[in-house]
N, C-alpha and C positions, 0 to 999 in steps of 0.2 A: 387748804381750807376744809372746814369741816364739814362732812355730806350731810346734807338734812333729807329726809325721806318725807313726803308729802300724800298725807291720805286722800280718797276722796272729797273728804272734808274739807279739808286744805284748798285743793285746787278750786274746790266751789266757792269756798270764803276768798280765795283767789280773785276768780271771777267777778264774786260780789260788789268789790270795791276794785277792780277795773285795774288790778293789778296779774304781770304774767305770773306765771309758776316760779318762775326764778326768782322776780323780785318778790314775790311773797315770802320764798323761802328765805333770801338773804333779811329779811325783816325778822321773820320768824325765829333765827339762827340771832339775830340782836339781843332778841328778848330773851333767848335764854340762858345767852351769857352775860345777862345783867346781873350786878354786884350791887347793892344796895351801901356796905363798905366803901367802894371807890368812887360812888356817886353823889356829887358835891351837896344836894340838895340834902341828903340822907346822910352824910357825914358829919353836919352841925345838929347844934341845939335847937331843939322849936323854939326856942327863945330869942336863940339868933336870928334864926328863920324868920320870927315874927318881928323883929329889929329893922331887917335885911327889907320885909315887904312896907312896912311900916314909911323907911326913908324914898324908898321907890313910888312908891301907890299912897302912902299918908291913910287917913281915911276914905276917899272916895270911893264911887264904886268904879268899880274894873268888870268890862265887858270879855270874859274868860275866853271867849270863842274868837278874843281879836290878840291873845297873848302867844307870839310867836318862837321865844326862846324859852328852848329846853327847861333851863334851867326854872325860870318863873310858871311854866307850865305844871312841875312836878313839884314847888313850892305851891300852889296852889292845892295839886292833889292833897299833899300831907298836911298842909295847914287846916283844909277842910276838915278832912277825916280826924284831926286832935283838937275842932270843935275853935278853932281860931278867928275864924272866916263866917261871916255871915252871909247868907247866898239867899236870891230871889232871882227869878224868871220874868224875862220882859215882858209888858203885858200884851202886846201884839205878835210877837215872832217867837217866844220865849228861849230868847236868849240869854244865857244863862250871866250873872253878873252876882260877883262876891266884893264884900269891903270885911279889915277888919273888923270885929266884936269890938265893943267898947273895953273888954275886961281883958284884953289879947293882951 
């Protein structure tokens, strides 16, 4: 396994979120053998993508903060940022909720 080195920084953002030094590192060491290539989400078309959410979610809204697999989590990411996704905050808890765009 590959050594990851841990700054100051590190073990503080560690601590932050209530995580040990190891398991931050083993987290940290994820991320930065992510491949955006061999990552399903990032390996189709936003059109697919937008296909894929569409038969799943339809129009409604989707409470983002309650979407638990990977996969639709990081459709989510990409969908938003290539403007597919329309998103508003709850007006009491502002929890965060996306539905397709009409024009997706």
């Amino acid at each position: 396994m590959k050594k990851i080195l841990l700054s100051s920084t590190d073990i503080a953002m560690a601590a932050k979120h209530g995580l040990t030094p190891r398991a931050y590192a083993k987290k940290k060491a994820s991320l930065m053998s992510w491949n955006p290539n061999t990552d399903p989400t990032y390996s189709i078309s936003i059109e697919e993508l937008v296909n894929l959410w569409q038969l799943k979610y339809g129009h409604t809204w989707v409470d983002v903060s309650e979407i638990e697999e990977e996969f639709w989590l990081n459709a989510s990411r990409r969908l938003h940022k290539n403007n597919k996704l329309e998103e508003t905050e709850g007006l009491q808890d502002n929890t965060p909720w996306a539905r397709l765009k009409e024009d997706a």
